[in-house]
C-alpha positions in Angstrom: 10.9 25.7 -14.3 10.0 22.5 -12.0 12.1 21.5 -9.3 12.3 18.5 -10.9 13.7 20.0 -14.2 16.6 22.2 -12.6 19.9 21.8 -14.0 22.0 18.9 -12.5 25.8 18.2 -12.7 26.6 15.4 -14.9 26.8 12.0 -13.3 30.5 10.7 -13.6 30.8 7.8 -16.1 29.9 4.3 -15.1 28.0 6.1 -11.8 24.4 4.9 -12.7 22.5 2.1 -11.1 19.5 0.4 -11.1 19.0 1.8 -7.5 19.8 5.2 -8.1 17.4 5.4 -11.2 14.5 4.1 -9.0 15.6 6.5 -5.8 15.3 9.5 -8.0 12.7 8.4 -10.2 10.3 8.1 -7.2 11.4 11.2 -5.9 10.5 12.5 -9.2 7.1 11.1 -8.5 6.4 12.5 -5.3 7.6 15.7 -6.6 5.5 16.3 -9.8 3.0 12.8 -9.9 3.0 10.3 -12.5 2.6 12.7 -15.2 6.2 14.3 -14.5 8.1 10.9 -14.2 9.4 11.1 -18.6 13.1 10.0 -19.2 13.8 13.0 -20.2 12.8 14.9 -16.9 14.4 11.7 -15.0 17.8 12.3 -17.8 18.1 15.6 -16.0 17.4 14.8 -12.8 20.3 11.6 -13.0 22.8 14.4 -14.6 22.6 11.5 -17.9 21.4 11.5 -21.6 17.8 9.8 -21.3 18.8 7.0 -23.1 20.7 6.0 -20.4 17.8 5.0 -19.0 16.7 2.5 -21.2 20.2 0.4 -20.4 18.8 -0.5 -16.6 14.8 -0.2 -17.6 14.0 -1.7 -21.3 10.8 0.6 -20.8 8.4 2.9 -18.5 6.3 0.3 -17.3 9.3 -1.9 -16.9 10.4 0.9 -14.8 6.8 1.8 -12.9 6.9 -2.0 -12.1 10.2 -1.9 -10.4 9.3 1.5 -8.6 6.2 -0.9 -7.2 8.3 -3.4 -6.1 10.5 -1.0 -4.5 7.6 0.5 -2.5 6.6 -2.9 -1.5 9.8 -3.8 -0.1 10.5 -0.4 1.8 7.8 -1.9 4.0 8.9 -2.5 7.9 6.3 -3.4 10.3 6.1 -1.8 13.4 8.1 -3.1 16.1 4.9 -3.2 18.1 1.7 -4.5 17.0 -0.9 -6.3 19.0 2.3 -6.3 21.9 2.1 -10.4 22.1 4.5 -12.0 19.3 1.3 -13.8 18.0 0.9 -14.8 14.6 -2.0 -12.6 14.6 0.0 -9.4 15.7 2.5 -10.3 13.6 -0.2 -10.5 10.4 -1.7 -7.4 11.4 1.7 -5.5 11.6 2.8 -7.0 7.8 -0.4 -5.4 6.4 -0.7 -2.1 8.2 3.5 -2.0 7.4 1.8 -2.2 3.9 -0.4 0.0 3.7 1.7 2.9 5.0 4.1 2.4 2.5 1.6 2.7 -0.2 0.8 6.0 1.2 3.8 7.0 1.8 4.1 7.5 -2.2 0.4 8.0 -3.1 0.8 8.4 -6.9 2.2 5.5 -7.1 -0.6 3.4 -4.9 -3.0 2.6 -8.3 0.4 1.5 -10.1 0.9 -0.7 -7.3 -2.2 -2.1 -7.3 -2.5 -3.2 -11.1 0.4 -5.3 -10.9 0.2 -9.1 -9.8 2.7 -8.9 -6.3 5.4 -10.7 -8.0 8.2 -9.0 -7.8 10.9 -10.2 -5.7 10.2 -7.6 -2.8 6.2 -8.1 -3.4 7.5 -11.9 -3.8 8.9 -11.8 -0.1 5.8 -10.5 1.4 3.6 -13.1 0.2 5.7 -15.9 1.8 6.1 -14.2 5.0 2.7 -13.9 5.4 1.7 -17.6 3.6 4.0 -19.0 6.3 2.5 -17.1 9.1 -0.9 -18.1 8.0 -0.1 -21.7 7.5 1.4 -21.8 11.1 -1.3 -20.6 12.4 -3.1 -23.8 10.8 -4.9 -22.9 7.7 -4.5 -25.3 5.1 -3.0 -24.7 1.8 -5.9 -23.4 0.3 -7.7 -21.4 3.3 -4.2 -19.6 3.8 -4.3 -18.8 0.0 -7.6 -17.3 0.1 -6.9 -15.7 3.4 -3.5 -14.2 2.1 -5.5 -12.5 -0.8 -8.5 -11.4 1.5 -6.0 -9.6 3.5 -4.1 -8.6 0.4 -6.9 -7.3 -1.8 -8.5 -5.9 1.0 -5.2 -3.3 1.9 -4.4 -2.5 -1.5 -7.9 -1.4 -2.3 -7.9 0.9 0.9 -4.5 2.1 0.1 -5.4 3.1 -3.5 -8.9 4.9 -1.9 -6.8 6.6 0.5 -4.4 8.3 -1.4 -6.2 11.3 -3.1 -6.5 12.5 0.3 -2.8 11.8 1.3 -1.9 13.4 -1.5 -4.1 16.4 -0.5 -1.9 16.9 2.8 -3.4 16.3 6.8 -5.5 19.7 6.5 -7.2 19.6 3.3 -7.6 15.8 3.3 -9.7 16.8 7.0 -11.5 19.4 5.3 -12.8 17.2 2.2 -13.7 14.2 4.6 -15.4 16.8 7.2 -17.7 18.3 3.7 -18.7 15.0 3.3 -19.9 14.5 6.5 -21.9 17.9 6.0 -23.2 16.8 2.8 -24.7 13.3 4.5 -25.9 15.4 7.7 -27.5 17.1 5.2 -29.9 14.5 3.6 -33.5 14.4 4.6 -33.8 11.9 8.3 -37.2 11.3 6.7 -35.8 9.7 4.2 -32.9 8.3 5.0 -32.9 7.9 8.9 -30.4 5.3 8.7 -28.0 7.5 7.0 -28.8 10.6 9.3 -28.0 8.4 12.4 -24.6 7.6 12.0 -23.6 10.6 9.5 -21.6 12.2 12.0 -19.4 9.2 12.4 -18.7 8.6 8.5 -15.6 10.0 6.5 -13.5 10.1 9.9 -9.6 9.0 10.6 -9.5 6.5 7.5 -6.1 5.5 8.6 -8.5 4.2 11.7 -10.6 3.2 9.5 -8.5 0.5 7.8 -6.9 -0.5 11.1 -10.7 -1.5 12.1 -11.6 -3.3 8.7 -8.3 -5.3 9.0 -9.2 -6.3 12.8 -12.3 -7.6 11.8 -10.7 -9.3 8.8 -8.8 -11.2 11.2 -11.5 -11.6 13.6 -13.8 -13.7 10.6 -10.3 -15.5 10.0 -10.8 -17.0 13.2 -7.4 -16.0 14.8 -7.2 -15.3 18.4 -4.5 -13.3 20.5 -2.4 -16.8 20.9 -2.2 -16.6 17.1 -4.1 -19.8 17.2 -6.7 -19.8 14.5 -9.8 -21.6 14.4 -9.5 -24.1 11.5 -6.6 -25.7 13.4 -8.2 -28.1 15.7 -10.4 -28.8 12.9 -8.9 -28.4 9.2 -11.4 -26.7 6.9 -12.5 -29.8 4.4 -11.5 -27.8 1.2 -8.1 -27.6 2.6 -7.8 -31.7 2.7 
């Protein structure tokens, strides 16, 4: 029998909450994936009748959507990041806060992705970051499309990454390190491009994203003051 499935004590009457359901119901995730989250297995796990359930979540996807939210808002960014207090540090830190919180639960990162961030955790990170973007100087519409560069860009990773983080640090190292084999591999005659670089392809990916988001905000035009470049001159889309 599952860990998941062991008997439980019953819960005491009136002892279930919307925040206990989701604590064990990602737990529950991590444990067995997506596939073992049912009411039933999350019934026993509570120490309730499934139909418990359905008073706090009307449905499953009602419930994955809160489980989203609540992985969204267990993000913290770091208390260091580019070790200046600029707006750019302070950008870069939201999203790589992000992105390890989507990995921290990766059967949960494509749920995540497929649902609009509008949740009121999802809902707090967008204006955190629309503020910091439109004090740096972008107008309304350049810090929109920034926001959703930056967005869309560290879901997508996130939602690459986690087969591997799901793999655990030593099998995820030897998948990425047979794919580095498998490129080697290919004719230089052929594909000399390929062959050159090969042995630096499929490393770190957690370095990997830190270097796409950097150079995100470098296009962005933000500089280590946090300053970015459409402020001395407001893009004409944004007037």
């Amino acid at each position: 029998m599952p860990a998941a499935d062991a008997n439980h004590e019953r819960a005491p009457r009136n002892s279930l909450s919307d925040e206990r359901i989701l604590q064990e119901a990602l737990a529950l995730v991590d444990e067995l994936s997506l596939e073992g989250l049912t009411t039933r297995a999350l019934g026993r796990r509570l120490g309730v009748d499934s139909t418990a359930i359905y008073r706090h979540f009307r449905s499953k996807d009602e419930l994955l959507a809160a489980l989203a939210d609540r992985i969204v808002g267990s993000s913290q960014p770091p208390a260091s990041t580019d070790g200046d207090g600029s707006l750019r540090g302070q950008l870069r830190g939201a999203f790589l806060a992000v992105h390890r919180a989507l990995l921290a639960h990766p059967a949960m990162a494509a749920i995540v992705v497929r649902r609009p961030f509008l949740g009121a955790n999802s809902s707090a990170v967008s204006e955190h970051v629309l503020g910091l973007l439109r004090r740096a100087g972008f107008g309304d519409q350049d810090a929109a499309r920034a926001y959703q560069a930056l967005l869309f860009y560290t879901l997508s990773h996130a939602m690459l990454e986690a087969p591997y983080t799901a793999l655990g640090p030593e099998r995820a190292a030897a998948e990425l390190a047979a794919s580095r084999l498998t490129l080697a591999s290919l004719p230089a005659s052929r594909y000399p491009n390929t062959a050159a670089v090969a042995s630096h392809l499929y490393q770190s990916l957690d370095e990997q994203f830190t270097y796409g988001l950097d150079r995100l905000l470098d296009g962005l035009g933000l500089e280590a003051s946090g300053r970015s470049a459409t402020t001395a001159s407001p893009p004409s889309s944004s007037a």
